[in-house]
GUGU-537305 format. One line per field, with one value per residue (C-alpha): residue number from 0; residue in one letter; x, y, z. Coordinates in nm, 3 decimals. Layout:
REM GUGU-537305
nr <- c(NUM,...)
rest <- c(A,...)
X <- c(X,...)
Y <- c(Y,...)
Z <- c(Z,...)
***
This chain:
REM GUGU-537305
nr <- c(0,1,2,3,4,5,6,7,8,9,10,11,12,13,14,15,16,17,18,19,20,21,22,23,24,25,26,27,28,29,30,31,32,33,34,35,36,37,38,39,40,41,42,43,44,45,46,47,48,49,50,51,52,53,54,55,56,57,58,59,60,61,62,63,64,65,66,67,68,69,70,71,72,73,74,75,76,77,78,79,80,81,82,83,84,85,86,87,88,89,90,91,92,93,94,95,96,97,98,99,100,101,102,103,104,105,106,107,108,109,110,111,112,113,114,115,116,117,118,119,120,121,122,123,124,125,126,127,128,129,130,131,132,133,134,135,136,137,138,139,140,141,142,143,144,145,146,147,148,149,150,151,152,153,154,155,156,157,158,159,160,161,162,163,164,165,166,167,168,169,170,171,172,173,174,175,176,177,178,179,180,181,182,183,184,185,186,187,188,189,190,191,192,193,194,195,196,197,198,199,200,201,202,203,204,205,206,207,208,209,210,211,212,213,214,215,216,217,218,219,220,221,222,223,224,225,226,227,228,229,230,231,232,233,234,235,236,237,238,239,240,241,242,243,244,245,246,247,248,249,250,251,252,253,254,255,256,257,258,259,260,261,262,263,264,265,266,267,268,269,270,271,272,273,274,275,276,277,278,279,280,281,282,283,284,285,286,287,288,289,290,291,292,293,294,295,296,297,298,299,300,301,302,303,304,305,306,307,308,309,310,311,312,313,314,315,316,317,318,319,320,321,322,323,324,325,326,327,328,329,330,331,332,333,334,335,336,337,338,339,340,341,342,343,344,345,346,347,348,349,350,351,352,353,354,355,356,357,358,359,360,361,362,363,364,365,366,367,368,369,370,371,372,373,374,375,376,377,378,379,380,381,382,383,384,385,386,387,388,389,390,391,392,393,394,395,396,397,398,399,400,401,402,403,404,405,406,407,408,409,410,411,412,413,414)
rest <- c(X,X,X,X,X,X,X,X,X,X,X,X,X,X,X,X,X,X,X,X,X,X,X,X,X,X,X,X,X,X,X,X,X,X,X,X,X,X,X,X,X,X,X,X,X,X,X,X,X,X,X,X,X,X,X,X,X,X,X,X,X,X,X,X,X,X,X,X,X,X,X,X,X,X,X,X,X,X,X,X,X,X,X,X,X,X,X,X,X,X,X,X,X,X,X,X,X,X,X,X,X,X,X,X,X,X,X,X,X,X,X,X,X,X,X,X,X,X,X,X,X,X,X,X,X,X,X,X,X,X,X,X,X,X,X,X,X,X,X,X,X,X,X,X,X,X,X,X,X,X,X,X,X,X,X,X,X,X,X,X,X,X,X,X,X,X,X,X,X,X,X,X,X,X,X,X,X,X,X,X,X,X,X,X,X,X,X,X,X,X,X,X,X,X,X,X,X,X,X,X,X,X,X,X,X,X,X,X,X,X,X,X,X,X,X,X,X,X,X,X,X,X,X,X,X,X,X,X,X,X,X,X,X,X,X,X,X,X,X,X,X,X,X,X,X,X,X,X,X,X,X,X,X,X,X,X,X,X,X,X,X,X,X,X,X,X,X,X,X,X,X,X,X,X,X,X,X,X,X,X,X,X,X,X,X,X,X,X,X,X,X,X,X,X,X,X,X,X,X,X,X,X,X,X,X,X,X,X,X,X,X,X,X,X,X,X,X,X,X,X,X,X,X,X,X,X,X,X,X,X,X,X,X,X,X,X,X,X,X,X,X,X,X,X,X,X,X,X,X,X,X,X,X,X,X,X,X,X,X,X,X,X,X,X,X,X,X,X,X,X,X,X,X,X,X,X,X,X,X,X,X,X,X,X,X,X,X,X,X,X,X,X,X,X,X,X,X,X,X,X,X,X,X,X,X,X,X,X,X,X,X,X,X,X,X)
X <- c(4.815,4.610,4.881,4.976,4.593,4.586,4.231,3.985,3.639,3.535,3.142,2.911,3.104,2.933,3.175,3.253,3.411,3.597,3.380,3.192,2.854,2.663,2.772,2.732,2.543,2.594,2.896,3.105,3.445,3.655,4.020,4.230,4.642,4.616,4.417,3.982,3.846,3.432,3.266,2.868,2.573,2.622,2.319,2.505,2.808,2.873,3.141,3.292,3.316,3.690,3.755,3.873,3.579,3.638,3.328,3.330,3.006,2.893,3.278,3.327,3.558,3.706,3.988,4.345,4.474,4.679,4.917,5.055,5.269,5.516,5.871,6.056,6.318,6.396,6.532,6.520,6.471,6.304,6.582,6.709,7.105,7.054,6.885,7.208,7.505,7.331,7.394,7.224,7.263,7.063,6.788,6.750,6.654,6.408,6.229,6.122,5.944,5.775,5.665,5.534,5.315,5.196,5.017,4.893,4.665,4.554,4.778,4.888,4.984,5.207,5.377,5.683,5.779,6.138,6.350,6.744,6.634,6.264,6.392,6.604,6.292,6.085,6.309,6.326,5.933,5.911,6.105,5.965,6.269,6.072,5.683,5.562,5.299,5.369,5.593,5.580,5.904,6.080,6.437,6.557,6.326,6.458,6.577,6.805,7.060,6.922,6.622,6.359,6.531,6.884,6.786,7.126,7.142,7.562,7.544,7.504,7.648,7.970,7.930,8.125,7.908,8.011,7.898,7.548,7.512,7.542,7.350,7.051,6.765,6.479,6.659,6.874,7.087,7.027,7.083,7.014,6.864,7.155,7.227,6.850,6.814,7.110,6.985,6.595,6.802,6.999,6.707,6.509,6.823,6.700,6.406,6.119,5.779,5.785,5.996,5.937,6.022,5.993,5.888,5.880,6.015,5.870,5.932,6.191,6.373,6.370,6.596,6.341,5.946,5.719,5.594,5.929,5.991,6.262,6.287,6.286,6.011,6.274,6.395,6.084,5.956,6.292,6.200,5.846,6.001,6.219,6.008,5.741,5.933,5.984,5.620,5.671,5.441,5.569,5.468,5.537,5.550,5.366,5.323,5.178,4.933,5.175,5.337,5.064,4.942,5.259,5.291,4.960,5.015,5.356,5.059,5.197,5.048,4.971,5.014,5.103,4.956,4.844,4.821,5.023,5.102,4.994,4.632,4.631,4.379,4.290,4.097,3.849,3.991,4.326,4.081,3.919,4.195,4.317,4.025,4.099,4.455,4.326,4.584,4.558,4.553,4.729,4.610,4.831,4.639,4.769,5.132,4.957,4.805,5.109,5.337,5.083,5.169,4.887,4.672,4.739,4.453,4.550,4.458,4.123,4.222,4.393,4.039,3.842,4.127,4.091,3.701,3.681,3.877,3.687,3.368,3.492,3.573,3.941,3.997,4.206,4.445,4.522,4.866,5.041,5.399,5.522,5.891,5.976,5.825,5.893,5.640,5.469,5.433,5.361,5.014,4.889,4.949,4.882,4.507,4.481,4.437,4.152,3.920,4.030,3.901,3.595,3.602,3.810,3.700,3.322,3.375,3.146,3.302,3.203,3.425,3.703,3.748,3.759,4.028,4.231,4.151,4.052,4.185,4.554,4.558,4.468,4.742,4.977,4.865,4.780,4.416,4.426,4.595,4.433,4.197,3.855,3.743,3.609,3.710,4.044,4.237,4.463,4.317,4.459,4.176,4.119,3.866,3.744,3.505,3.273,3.114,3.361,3.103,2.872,3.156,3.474,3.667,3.670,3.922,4.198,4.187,4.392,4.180,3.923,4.125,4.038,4.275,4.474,4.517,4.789,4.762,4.559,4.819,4.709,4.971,4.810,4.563,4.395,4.140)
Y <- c(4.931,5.267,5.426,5.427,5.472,5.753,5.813,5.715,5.845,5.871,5.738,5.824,6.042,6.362,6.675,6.946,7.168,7.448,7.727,7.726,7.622,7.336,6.975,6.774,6.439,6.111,6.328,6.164,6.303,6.241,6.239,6.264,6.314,6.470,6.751,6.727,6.683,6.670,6.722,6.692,6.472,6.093,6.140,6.457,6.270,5.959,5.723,5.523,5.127,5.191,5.438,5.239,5.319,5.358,5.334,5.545,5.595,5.692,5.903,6.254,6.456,6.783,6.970,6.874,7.033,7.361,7.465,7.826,7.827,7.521,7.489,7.196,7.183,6.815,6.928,6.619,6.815,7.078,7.209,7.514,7.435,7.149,7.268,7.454,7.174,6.816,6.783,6.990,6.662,6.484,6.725,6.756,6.355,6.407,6.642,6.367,6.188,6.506,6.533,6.208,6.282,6.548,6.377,6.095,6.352,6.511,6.809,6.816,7.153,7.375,7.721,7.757,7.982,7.944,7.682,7.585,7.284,7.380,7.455,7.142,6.927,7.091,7.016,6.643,6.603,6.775,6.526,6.238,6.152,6.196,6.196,6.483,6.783,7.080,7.336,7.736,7.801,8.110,7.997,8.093,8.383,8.733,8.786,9.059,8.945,8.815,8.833,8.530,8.294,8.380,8.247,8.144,8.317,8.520,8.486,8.149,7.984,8.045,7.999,8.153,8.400,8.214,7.851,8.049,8.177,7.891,7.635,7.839,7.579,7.858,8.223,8.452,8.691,9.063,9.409,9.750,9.868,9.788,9.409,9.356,9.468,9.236,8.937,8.957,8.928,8.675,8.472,8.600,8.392,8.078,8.050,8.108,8.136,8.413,8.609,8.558,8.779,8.840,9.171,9.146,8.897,8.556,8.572,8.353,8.515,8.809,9.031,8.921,8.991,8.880,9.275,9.414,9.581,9.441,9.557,9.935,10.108,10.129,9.831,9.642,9.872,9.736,9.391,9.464,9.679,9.393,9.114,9.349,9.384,9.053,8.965,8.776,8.796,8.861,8.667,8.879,8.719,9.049,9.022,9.334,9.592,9.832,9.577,9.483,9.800,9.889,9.586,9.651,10.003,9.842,9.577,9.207,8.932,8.814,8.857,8.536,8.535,8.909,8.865,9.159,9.062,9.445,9.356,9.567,9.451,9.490,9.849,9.834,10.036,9.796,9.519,9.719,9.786,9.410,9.319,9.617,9.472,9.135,9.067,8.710,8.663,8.298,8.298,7.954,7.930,7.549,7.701,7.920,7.645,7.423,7.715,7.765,7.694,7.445,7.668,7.977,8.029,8.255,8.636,8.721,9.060,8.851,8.607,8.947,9.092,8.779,8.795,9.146,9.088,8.761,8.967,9.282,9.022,8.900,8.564,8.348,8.082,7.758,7.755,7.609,7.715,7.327,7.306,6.997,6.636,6.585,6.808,6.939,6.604,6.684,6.592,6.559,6.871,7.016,6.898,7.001,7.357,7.322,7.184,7.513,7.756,7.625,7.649,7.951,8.137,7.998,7.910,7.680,7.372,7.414,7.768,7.613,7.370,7.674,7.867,7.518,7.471,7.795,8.080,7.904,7.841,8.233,8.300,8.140,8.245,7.918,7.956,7.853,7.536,7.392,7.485,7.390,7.109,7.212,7.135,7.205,7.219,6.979,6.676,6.716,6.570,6.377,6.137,6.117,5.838,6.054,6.386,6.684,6.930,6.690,6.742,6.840,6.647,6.361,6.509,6.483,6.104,5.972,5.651,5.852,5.893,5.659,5.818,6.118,6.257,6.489,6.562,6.304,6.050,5.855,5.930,5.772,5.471,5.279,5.046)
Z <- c(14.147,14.234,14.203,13.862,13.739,13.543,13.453,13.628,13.820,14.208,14.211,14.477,14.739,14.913,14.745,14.950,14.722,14.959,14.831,15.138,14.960,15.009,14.938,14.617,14.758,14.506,14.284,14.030,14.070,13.634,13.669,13.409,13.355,13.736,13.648,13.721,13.411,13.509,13.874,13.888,14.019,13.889,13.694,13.513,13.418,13.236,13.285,13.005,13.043,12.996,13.269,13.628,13.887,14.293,14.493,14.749,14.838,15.213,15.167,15.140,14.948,14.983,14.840,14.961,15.300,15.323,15.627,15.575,15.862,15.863,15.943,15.788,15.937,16.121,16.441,16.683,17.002,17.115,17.310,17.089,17.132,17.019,16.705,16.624,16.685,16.498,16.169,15.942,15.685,15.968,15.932,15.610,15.578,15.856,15.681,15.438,15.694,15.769,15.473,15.441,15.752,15.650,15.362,15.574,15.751,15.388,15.388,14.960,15.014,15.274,15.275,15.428,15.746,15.718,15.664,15.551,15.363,15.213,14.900,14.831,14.964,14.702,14.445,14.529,14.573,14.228,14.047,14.250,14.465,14.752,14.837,15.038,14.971,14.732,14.872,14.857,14.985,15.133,15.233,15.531,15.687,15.794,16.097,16.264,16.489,16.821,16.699,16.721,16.504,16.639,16.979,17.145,17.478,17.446,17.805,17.867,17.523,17.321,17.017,16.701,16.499,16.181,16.306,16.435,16.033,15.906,16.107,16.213,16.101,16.037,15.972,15.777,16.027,15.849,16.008,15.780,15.509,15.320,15.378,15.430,15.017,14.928,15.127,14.962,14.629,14.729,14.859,14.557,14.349,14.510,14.280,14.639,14.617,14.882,15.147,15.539,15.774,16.165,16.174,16.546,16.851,16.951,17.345,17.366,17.624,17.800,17.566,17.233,17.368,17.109,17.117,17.072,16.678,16.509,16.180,16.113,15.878,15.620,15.651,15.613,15.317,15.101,15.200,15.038,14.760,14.622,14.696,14.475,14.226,14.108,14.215,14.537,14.842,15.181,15.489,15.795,16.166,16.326,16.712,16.783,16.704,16.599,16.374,16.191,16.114,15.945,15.797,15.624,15.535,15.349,15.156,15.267,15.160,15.493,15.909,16.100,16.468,16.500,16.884,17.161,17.487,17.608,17.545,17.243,16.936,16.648,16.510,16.310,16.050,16.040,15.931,15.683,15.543,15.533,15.366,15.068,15.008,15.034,15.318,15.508,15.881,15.990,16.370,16.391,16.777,16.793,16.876,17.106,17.316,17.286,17.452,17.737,18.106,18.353,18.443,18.160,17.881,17.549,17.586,17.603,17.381,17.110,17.046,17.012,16.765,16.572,16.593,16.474,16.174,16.058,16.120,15.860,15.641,15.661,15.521,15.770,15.693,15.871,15.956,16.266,16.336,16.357,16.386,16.582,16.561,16.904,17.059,16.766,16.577,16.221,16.034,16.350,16.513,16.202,16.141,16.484,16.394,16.208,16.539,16.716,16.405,16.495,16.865,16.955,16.655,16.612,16.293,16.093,15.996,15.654,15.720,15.878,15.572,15.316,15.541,15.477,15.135,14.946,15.137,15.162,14.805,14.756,14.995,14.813,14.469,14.354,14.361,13.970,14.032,14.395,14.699,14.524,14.367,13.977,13.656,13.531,13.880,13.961,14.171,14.513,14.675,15.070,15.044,15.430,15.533,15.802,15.735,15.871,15.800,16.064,16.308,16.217,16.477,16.272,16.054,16.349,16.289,16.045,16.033,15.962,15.578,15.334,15.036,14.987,14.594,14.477,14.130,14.074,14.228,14.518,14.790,15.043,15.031,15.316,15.158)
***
């Protein structure tokens, strides 16, 4: 079986690495215990008689997929009352099968944006209960009360405050500086990999606009003070200019969306200074086109925000905002993102691949570990069967995947 090979070599493939350089033409990948052992030319690198060869010439290789915007949280509907009342032991098995589709599409790696059951998932692909991507969780994200992930209209719904708390599928109800510093310890207590928070609203009604502030200044500087202090990033939903710009004077690790509805952008003086911090920008513009009406097109003001920052130097993330397999089926909607890096944002293919690959892994300070393919990193690899730096629509089809490598374990394998 492939799958329990443990050492073994990939012969003949076309690397591209996630560095953004040029590709390695006839490469010899060495695997060995999970981790890449050699990467070089075949002529650079021999190959013992008693190591198991795959041919995969005419294939090419890059570095495992990264989403840093993903909600697991296995809602069956869209409908958000419904999110609330099913069973939150129903959801929690769903998000296995998300998992598992995320990998099909080459996605070994995803950052959480908020979720009740991201932490317990972890812990059972960790120990090889379940087989699904790695995890950077956060828990449930931040949120102050009827804010964007407390989005049960009080005028239309009835619904106990203490049911609300505790079957809220993405978000943590917190109001002052006070409970805001108890709950990032709390959440802090559950062993994370980061703290999310909604620094602003989403638009899901009319009471929560997506350019409406919802945390104070103080409040937000304790949720970066204690998330500091025991060396965890913050991820900070930001939708508006004024909200990113505090959000970078307080030094988060990164913005998610960065767009305002009031045709505001981006100075050039906020994306200098995201580039100094080394602060991420997740545009996630496939939950952007999902949420548009026939006819509607995003805003003008937020693709030159987004093109400013990329040209001072900001390193964008792929990241897509899916929450719901229903309408934002996951793999797929998630390897959708990467087509519209390159033609909303005019990025190069070969660029859109290192924002998925090397910039997430930076972003979720595992750049040590994953995001490039070199010696000594751990073998999360998708072996693709057409050229994505050619055209990189050929990524969006899963037939298109030939096998998908985490830690040098082939999780997915379509001869």
């Amino acid at each position: 079986m492939v799958e329990s090979v443990q050492t073994y070599a990939l012969i003949g493939a076309t690397v591209i690495d996630g560095h953004g350089g040029a590709p390695l033409n006839d490469a010899v990948i060495l695997v060995d215990n999970g981790a890449i052992k050699e990467v070089g030319g075949r002529e650079s690198i021999k190959v013992g008689d008693d190591i198991t060869k795959f041919d995969v010439e005419d294939h090419f290789i890059l570095p495992g997929l990264i989403d840093a915007h993903v909600h697991m949280v296995g809602v069956g509907s869209p409908k958000l009352l419904d999110n609330i009342v099913e069973s939150n032991y129903l959801q929690a098995m769903r998000t296995v099968v998300e998992a598992g589709k995320l990998l099909e599409y080459g996605f070994t790696t995803i950052r959480s944006a908020g979720s009740r059951y991201d932490i317990f998932l972890k812990r059972a692909i960790e120990e090889g209960t379940v087989i699904g991507p790695r995890i950077l969780t956060c828990g449930l994200a931040l949120c102050r009360s009827r804010g964007h992930g407390d989005y049960i209209r009080r005028d239309i719904y009835e619904i106990p405050e203490d049911f609300l708390k505790d079957n809220l599928p993405k978000a943590l109800l917190v109001d002052g500086v006070d409970e805001v510093r108890k709950a990032v310890r709390q959440i802090i207590g559950q062993n994370v990999d980061h703290i999310k928070v909604w620094a602003t609203g989403g638009g899901a009604s009319e009471k929560e606009r997506a350019t409406d502030m919802h945390f104070t200044r103080d409040e937000l500087e304790v949720i970066v003070e204690e998330a500091r202090m025991v060396g965890l990033p913050v991820m900070c939903h930001a939708e508006s200019v004024e909200s990113v710009k505090l959000a970078v004077e307080l030094g988060v690790r990164s913005i998610e969306h960065a767009d305002d509805d009031n045709g505001f952008e981006l100075d050039d003086e906020t994306c200098r200074k995201m580039v100094e911090k080394n602060i991420f920008l997740t545009p996630t513009l496939a939950i952007f086109y999902f949420d548009l009406e026939e006819g509607e097109d995003i805003l003008p003001s937020w693709v030159r925000s987004l093109k400013r920052a990329r040209k001072h130097g900001v390193k964008m993330l792929l990241g897509t905002d899916t929450w719901a397999d229903s309408v934002t089926p996951y793999g797929k909607f998630n390897i959708s993102e990467i087509k519209l890096l390159v033609d909303v944002l005019d990025m190069k293919p070969i660029e859109a691949i290192t924002a998925a690959t090397k910039h997430g892994a930076e972003a979720c300070g595992i750049d040590d570990k994953v995001g490039t393919i070199e010696k000594g990193k751990l073998a999360d690899l998708l072996v693709v069967k057409k050229d994505p730096v050619a055209d990189i629509e050929v990524l969006l089809d899963k037939d298109n995947v030939r096998y998908v490598i985490k830690g040098g374990r082939f999780v997915v394998n379509h001869p």
